[in-house]
Every structure is written in structure tokens, then in C-alpha cells.
LOROTI-629285 format. One record per residue (C-alpha): x, y, z; residue number from 1. Coordinates in nm, 4 decimals, always signed. Each point is the difference from the previous one (the first is absolute). Layout:
BEGIN
+----------+----------+----------+-----+
|       xx |       yy |       zz | num |
+----------+----------+----------+-----+
|        X |        Y |        Z | NUM |
...
+----------+----------+----------+-----+
// end
This chain:
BEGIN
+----------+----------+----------+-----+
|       xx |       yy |       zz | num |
+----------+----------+----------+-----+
|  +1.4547 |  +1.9783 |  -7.9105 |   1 |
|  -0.0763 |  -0.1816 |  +0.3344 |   2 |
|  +0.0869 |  +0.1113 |  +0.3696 |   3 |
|  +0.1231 |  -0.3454 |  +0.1926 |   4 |
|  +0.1493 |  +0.1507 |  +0.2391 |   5 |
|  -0.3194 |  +0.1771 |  +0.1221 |   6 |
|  -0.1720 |  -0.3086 |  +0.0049 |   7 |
|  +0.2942 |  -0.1646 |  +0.1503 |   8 |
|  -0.0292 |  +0.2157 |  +0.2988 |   9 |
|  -0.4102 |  +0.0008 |  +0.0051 |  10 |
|  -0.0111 |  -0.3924 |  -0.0400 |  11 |
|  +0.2928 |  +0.0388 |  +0.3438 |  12 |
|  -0.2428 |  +0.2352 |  +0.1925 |  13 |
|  -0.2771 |  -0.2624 |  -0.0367 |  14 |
|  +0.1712 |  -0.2787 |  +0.0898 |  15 |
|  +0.1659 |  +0.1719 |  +0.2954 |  16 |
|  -0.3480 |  +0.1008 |  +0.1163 |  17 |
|  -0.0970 |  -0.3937 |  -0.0153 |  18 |
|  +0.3078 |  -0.0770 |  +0.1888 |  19 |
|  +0.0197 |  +0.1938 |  +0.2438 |  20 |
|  -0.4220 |  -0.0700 |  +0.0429 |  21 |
|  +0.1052 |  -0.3727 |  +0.0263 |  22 |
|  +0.2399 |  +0.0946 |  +0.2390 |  23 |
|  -0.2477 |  +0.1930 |  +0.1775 |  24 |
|  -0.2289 |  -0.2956 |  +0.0293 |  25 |
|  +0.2786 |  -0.2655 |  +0.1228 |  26 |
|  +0.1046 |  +0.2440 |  +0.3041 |  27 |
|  -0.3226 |  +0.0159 |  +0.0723 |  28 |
|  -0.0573 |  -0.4139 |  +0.0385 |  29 |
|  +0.2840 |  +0.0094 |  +0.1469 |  30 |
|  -0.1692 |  +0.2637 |  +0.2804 |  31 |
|  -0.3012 |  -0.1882 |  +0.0020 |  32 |
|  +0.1823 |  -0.3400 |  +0.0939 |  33 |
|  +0.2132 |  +0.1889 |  +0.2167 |  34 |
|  -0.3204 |  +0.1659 |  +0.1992 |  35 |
|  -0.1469 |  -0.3640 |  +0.0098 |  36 |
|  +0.3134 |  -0.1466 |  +0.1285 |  37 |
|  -0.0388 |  +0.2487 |  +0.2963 |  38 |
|  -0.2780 |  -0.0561 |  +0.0763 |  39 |
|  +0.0240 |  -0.3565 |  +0.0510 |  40 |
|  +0.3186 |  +0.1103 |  +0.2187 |  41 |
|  -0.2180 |  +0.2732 |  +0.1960 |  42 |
|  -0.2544 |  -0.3276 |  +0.0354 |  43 |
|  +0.2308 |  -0.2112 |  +0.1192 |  44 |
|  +0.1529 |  +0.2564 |  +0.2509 |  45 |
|  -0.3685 |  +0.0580 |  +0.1334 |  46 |
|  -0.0290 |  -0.3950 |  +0.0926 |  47 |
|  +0.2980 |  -0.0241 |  +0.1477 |  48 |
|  -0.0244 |  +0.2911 |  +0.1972 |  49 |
|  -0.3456 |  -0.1570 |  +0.1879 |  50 |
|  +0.1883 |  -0.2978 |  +0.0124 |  51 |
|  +0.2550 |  +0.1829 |  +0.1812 |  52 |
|  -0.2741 |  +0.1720 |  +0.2243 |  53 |
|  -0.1411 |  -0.3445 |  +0.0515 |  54 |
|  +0.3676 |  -0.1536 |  +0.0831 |  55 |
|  +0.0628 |  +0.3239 |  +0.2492 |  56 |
|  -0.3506 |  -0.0765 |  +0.1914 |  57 |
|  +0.0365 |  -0.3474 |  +0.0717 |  58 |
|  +0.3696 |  +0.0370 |  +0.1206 |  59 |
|  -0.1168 |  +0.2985 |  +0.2353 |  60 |
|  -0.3049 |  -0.2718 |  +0.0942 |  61 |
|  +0.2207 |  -0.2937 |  +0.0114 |  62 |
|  +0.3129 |  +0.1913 |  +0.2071 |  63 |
|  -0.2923 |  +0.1096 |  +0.2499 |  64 |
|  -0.0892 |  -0.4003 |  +0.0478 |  65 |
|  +0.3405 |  -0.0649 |  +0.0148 |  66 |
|  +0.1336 |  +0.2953 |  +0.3020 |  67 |
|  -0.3296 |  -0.1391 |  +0.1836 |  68 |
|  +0.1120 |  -0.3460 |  -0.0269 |  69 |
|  +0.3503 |  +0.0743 |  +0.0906 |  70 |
|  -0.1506 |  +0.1835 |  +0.3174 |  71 |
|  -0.2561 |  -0.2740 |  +0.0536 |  72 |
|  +0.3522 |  -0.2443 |  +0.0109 |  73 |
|  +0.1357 |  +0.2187 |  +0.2216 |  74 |
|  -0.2221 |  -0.0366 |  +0.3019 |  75 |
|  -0.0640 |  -0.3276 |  -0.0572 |  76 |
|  +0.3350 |  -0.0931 |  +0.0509 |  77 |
|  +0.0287 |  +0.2008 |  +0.3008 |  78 |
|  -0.3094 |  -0.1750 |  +0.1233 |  79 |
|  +0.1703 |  -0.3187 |  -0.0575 |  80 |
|  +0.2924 |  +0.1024 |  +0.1337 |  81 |
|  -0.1749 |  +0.1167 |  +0.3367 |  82 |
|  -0.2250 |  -0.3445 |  -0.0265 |  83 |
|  +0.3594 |  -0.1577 |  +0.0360 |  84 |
|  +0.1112 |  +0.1480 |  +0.3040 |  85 |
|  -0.3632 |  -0.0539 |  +0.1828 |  86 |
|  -0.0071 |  -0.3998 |  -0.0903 |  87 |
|  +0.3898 |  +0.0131 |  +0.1207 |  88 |
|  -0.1336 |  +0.1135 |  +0.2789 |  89 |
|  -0.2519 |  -0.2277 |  +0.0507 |  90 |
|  +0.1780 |  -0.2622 |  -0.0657 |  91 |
|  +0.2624 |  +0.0531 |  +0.2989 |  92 |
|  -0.3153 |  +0.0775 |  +0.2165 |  93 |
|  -0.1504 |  -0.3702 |  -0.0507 |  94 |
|  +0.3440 |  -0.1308 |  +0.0564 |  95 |
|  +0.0015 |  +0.1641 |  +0.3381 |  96 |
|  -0.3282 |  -0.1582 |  +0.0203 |  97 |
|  +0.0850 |  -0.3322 |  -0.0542 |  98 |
|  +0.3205 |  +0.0329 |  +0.1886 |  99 |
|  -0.2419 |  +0.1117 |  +0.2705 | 100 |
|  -0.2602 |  -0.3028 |  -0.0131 | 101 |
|  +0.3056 |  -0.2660 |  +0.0036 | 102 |
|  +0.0497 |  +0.1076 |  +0.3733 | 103 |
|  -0.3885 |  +0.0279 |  +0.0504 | 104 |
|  -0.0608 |  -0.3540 |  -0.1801 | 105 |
|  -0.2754 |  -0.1733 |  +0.2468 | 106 |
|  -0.0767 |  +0.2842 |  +0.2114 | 107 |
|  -0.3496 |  -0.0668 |  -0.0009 | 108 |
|  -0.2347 |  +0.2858 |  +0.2203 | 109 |
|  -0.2935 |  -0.1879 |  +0.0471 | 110 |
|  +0.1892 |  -0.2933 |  +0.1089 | 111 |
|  +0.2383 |  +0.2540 |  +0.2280 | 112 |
|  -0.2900 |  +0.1173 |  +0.1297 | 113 |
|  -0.1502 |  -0.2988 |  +0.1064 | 114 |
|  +0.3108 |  -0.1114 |  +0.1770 | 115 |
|  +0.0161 |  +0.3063 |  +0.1237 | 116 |
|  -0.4025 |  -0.0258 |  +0.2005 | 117 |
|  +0.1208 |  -0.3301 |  +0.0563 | 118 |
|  +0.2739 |  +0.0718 |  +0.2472 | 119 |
|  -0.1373 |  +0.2590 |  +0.1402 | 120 |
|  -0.3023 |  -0.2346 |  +0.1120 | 121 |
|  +0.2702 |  -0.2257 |  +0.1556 | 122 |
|  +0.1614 |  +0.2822 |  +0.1913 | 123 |
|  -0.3396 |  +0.0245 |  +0.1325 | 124 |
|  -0.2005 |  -0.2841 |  +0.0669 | 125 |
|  +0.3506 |  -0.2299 |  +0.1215 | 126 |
|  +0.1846 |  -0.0177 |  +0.2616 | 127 |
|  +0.3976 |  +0.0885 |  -0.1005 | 128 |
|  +0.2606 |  +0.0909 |  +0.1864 | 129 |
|  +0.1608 |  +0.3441 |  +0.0081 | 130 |
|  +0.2719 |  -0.1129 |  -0.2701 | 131 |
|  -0.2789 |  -0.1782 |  -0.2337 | 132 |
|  -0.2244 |  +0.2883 |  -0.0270 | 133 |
|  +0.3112 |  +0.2301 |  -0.0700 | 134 |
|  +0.0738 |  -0.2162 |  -0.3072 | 135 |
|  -0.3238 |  -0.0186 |  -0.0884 | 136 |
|  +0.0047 |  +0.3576 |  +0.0210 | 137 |
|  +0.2983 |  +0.0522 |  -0.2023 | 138 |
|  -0.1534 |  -0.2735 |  -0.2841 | 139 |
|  -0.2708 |  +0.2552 |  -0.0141 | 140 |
|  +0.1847 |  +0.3108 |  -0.0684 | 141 |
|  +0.2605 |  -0.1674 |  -0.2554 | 142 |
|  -0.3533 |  -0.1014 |  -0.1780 | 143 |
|  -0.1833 |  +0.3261 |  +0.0427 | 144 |
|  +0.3334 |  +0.1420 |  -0.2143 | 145 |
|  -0.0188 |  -0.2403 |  -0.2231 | 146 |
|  -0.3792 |  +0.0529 |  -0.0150 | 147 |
|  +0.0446 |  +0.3744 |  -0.0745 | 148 |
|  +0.2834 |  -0.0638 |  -0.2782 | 149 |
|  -0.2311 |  -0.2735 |  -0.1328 | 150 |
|  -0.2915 |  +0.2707 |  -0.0526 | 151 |
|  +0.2380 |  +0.2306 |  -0.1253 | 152 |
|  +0.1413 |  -0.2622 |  -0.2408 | 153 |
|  -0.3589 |  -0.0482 |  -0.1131 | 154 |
|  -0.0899 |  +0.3716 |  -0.0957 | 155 |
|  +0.3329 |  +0.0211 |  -0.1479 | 156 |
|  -0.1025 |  -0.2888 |  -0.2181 | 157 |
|  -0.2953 |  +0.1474 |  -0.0936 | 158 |
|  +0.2020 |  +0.3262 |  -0.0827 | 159 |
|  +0.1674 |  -0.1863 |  -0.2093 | 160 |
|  -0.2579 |  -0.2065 |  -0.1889 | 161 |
|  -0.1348 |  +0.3555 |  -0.0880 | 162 |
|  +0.3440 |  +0.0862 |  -0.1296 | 163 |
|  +0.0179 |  -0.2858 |  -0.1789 | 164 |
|  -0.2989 |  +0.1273 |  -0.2093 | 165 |
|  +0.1483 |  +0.3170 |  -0.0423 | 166 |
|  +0.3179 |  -0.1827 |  -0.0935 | 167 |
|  -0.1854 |  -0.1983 |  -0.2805 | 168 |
|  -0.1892 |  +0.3299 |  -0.1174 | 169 |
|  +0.3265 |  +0.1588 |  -0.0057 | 170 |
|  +0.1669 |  -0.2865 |  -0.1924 | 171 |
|  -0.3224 |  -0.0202 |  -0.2300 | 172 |
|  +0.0255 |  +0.3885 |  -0.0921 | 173 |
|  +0.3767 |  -0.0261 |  -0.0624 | 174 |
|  -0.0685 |  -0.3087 |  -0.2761 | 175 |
|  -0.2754 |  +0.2663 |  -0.1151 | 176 |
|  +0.2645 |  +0.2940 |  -0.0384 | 177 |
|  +0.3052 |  -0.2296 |  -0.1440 | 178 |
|  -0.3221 |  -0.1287 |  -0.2319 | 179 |
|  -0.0905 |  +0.4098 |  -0.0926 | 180 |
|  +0.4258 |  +0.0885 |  -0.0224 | 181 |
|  +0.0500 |  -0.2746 |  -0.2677 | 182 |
|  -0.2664 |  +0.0855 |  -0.1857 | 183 |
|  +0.0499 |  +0.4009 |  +0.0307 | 184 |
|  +0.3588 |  -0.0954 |  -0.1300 | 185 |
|  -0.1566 |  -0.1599 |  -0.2844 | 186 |
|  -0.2024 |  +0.2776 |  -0.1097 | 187 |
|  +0.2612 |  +0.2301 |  +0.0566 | 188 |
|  +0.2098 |  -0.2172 |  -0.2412 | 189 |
|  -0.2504 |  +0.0075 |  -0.2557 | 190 |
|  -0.0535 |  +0.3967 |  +0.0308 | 191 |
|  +0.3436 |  +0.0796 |  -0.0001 | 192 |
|  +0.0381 |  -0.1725 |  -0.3754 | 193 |
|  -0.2849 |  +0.1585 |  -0.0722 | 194 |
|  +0.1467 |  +0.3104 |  +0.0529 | 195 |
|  +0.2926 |  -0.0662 |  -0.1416 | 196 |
|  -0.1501 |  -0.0922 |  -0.3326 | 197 |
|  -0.2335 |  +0.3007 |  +0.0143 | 198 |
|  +0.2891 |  +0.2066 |  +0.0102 | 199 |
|  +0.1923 |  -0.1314 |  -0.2375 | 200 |
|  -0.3048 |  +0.0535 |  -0.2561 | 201 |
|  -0.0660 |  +0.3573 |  +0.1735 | 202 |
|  +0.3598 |  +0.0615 |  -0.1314 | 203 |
|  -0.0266 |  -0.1896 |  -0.3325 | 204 |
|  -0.2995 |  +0.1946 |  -0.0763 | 205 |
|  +0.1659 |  +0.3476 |  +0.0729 | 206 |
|  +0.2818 |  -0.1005 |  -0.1995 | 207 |
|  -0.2437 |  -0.1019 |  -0.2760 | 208 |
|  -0.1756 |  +0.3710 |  +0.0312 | 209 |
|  +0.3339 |  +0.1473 |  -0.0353 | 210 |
|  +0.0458 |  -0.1450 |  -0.3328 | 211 |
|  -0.3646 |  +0.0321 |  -0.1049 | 212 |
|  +0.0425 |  +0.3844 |  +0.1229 | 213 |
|  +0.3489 |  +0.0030 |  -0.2153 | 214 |
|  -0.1712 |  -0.1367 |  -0.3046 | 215 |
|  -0.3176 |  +0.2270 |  -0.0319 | 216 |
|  +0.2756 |  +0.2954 |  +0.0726 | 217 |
|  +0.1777 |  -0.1378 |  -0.3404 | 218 |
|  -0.3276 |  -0.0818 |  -0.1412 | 219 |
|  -0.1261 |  +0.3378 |  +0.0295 | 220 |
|  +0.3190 |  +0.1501 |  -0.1003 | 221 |
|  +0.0662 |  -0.1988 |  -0.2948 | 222 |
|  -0.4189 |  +0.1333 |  -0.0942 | 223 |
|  +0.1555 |  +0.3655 |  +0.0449 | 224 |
|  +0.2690 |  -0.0531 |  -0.2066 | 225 |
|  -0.2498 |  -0.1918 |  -0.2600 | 226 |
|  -0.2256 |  +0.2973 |  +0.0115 | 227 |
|  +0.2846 |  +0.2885 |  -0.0483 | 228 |
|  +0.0629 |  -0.2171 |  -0.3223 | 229 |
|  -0.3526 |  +0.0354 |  -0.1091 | 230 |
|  +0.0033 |  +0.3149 |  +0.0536 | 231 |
|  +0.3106 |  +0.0744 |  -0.1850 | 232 |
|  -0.1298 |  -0.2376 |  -0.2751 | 233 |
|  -0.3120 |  +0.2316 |  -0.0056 | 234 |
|  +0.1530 |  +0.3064 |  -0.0159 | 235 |
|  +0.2002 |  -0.1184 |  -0.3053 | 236 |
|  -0.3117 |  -0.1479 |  -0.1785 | 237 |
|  -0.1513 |  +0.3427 |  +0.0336 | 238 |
|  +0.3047 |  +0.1640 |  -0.1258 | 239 |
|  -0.0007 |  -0.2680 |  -0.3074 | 240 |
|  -0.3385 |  +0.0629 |  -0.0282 | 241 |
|  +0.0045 |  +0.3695 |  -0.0352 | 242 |
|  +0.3462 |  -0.0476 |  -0.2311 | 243 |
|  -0.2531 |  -0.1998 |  -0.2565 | 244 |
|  -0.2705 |  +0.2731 |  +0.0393 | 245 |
|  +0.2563 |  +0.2924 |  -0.0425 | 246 |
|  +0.1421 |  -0.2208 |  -0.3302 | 247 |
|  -0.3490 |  -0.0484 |  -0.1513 | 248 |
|  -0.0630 |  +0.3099 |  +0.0458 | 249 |
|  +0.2842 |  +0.1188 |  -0.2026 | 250 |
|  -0.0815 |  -0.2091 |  -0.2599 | 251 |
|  -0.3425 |  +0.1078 |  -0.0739 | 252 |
|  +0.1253 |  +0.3471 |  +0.0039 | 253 |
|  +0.3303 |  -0.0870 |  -0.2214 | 254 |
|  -0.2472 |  -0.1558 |  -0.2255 | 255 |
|  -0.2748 |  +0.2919 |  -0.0138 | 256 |
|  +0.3089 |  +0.2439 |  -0.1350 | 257 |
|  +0.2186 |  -0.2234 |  -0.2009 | 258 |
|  -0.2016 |  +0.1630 |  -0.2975 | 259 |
|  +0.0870 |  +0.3509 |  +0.1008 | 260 |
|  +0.3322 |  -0.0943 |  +0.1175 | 261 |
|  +0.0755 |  -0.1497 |  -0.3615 | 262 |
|  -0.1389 |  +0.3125 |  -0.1517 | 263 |
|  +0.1889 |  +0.2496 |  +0.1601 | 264 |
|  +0.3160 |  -0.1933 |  -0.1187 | 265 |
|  -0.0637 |  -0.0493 |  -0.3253 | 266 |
|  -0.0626 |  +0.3916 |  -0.0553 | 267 |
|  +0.3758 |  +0.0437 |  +0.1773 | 268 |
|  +0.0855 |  -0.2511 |  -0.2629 | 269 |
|  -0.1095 |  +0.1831 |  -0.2537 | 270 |
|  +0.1357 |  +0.3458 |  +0.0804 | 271 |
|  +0.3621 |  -0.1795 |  +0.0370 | 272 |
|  -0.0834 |  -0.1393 |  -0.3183 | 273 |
|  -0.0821 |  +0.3433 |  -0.1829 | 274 |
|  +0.3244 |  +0.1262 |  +0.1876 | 275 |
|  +0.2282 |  -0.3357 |  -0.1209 | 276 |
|  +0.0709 |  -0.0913 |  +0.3590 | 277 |
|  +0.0662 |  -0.3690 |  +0.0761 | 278 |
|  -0.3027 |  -0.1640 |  +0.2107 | 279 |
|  -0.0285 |  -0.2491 |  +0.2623 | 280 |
|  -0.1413 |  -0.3532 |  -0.0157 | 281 |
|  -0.3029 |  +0.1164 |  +0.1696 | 282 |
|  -0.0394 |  +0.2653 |  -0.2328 | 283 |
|  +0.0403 |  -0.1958 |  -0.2636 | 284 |
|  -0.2333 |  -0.2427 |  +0.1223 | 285 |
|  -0.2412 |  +0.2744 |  +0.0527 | 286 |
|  +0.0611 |  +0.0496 |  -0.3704 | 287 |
|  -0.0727 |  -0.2779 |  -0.1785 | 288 |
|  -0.0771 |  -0.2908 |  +0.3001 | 289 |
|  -0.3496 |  -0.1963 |  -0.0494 | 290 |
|  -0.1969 |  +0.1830 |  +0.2936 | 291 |
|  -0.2897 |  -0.2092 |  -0.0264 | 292 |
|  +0.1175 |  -0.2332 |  +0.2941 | 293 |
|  +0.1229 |  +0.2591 |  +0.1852 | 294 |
|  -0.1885 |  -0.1406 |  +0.3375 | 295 |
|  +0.2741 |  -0.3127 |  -0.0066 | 296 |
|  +0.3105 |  +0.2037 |  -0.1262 | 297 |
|  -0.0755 |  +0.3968 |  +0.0657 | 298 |
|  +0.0385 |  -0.1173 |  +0.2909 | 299 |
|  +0.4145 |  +0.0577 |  -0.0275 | 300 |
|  -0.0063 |  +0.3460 |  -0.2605 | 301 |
|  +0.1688 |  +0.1423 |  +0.3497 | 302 |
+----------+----------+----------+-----+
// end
């Protein structure tokens, strides 16, 4: 007689064991891939990370540029604004001046002068009358006024030829600082998009290391989970394993006593026989079974 059901459940133990080993080896590719895939992650965090130390630098560089350029603007346009009111001023000074030199037009004071020497040379050397000599006189006062306004007219002239080259330096520095404003305004421009676009990476690049951060969380949770089912696969292969120890164990030992175990029951046979009590299959197998095969089918005399 055979014993399929033993080898039913031996043939199950081994091919549980291979399972379960298979099953072993899959969560572990899938740990593997899952280690690699974080580390490309952690790699990729890393990069942008510098990039984001790299972004934060140049917009604490390029914010400095700008606040000086703002400042520079600043005074420049009060500068300008204080150029205005000093050429405004200037301006109604020379039209003073002009006004001025209308009423002086042909006021000579070398000429004055010598009109002046010559009528006092004719009070002098001539013979006039009371009356003539007081007009004369008088001529010579009006043009010793004249004289004096004449000589002032002159220095104020030259005052203002001097102002006039002040005026054109101040006319020539305020091109200069309209010149500086437009182009400060330019660069300001230009800085304040690129600070705006720095930003708006700065923040796209946190946002990005959020995720990345969210993912290797997952990632390293889904490798915990991964490596609790190893575990628990391990801890059943070892129980399987010991299970198909423990059961060919039991077989060599089953095997090593069928011979005694058959013995002992065919003597009880035989004493129910001598007393004419009814025996059992085993018994009666015992009796009169072929024994020679008994490593295949002793196997079920129990």
C-alpha cells in the first residue's frame, strides 16, 4: 500500500518553500528599484537645492544693485531738480541784464570820458559867460553819471559773461544727469524683471523640493513596508523550512520502526486469534500483508 497523502503534503511543503523564496526574491527587486529610484530623487533634490542657493545669492546680489540704483535715482533727481531752480534763476537774472543794457545801449566810457576832459578843457582855456560855463558844468555832471553807470554796466557785463559760463556748465551737467536718470531707469527696468523671474524660479524650485521631499517620504515608506514583507516572507520560509525538517525527520524515524511496529501487532493478532476475537485491518495486515515494501506502505500500519 502507498501513502499519497504524505507525499501530497511533502511535494506542498516544497513547493511552498520555492514560492514563497520567489516571492522573497521579487520584494526584494522591488526594494532594490525602489532604493535606486531614491536615490535618483535624493540626487535630484541635491541639484536643485544649489540651484536654489545659487538663485537666493544672486537675488540678495542683484536686490543690493538694485536699492543702490534706486538711491543713486534718488539724488540724481533731486540734483536735477535743484539744477532747475538755479538755471530758472539764471535765466531771470540775464533778463534783468538785458533789460538793463537796452537803457545803457551806447553808453560808451572811454568815449564819456573823453567828452568829459574835453569840456572841462573848454571851461578852462575859453572865455564863457557865467550861464555857458554853468551848462557846461551841468553837461559834465549828467556825463560823469552816466560815466559811473556806464562802468558799472561794464562789470555787470562781465558778471554776467562769467554767469553765462556757469549757466552753460549748469545746463551741460543737467543734459549729463537727465543722460545718467534715463539710463539708471533702464537698468532698473532690467533688474526689476530680473528679480521677478528669479523669484518666480526661487518659488518654483521650493515647490519642486516639496514634492521631491514628499516623494522620497513615500519612497522610503513604501521600502519599509517592502521590507516588513520580507521579513514576514522570511519568517515563514523558516517556519516552512523547519516544517520539512520536522516531517523528514519523522519519516526516517517512522521508517526505522515500521518493522517493530508491524511485529508487535502481529503478536496482538495472534493472541486475539488463539482467543477467537475479531481483528482489525491492521492486524490483519500485520498478519498476512507482504512486508517486504514496507518503506513505501508501512508507512500507514498506524
Amino acid at each position: 500500500m502507498s501513502n499519497p497523502p504524505a507525499e501530497a503534503t511533502e511535494e506542498s511543503i516544497y513547493k511552498k518553500i520555492s514560492d514563497v523564496k520567489q516571492e522573497i526574491s521579487t520584494l526584494r527587486e522591488r526594494k532594490y528599484s525602489s532604493i535606486e529610484e531614491i536615490r535618483k530623487l535624493r540626487q535630484k533634490k541635491t541639484e536643485k537645492i544649489e540651484r536654489l542657493k545659487a538663485i537666493r545669492l544672486q537675488l540678495k546680489t542683484i536686490f543690493e544693485e538694485y536699492s543702490a540704483r534706486i538711491n543713486e535715482l534718488k539724488e540724481l533727481k533731486q540734483r536735477k531738480e535743484q539744477l532747475f531752480e538755479v538755471i530758472k534763476e539764471m535765466r531771470k537774472e540775464f533778463e534783468e541784464l538785458r533789460n538793463l543794457m537796452k537803457k545803457t545801449q551806447g553808453m560808451n566810457p572811454d568815449l564819456l570820458e573823453k567828452r568829459i576832459k574835453s569840456l572841462e578843457w573848454r571851461i578852462q582855456t575859453s572865455s564863457l559867460t557865467l550861464e555857458e560855463e554853468k551848462k557846461l558844468i551841468q553837461r559834465i555832471a549828467d556825463m560823469e553819471k552816466r560815466l559811473s553807470e556806464a562802468k558799472k554796466m561794464l562789470k555787470i557785463k562781465e558778471k554776467g559773461n562769467e554767469e553765462r559760463a556757469e549757466f552753460l556748465a549748469r545746463r551741460i551737467e543737467l543734459a549729463t544727469i537727465r543722460q545718467k536718470i534715463s539710463g539708471l531707469i533702464s537698468e532698473i527696468t532690467e533688474k526689476r524683471k530680473t528679480l521677478k523671474a528669479l523669484r518666480e524660479e526661487r518659488n518654483k524650485l521650493v515647490k519642486e523640493l516639496d514634492e521631491l521631499s514628499s516623494q522620497i517620504q513615500n519612497k522610503s515608506k513604501e521600502i519599509d513596508d517592502i521590507q516588513k514583507q520580507i521579513d514576514a516572507k522570511k519568517k515563514e520560509l523558516d517556519e516552512l523550512t523547519k516544517a520539512k525538517k520536522a516531517m523528514e525527520q519523522g519519516f526516517s524515524i517512522s521508517r526505522a520502526n515500521v518493522a517493530e511496529v508491524i511485529e508487535k501487532k502481529k503478536k496482538i493478532a495472534e493472541e486475539k486469534l488463539k482467543k477467537g476475537e475479531r481483528l482489525s485491518f491492521d492486524e490483519i495486515y500485520a498478519l498476512y500483508g507482504d512486508h517486504r515494501g514496507n518503506n513505501e506502505d508501512g508507512d500507514n500500519i498506524h
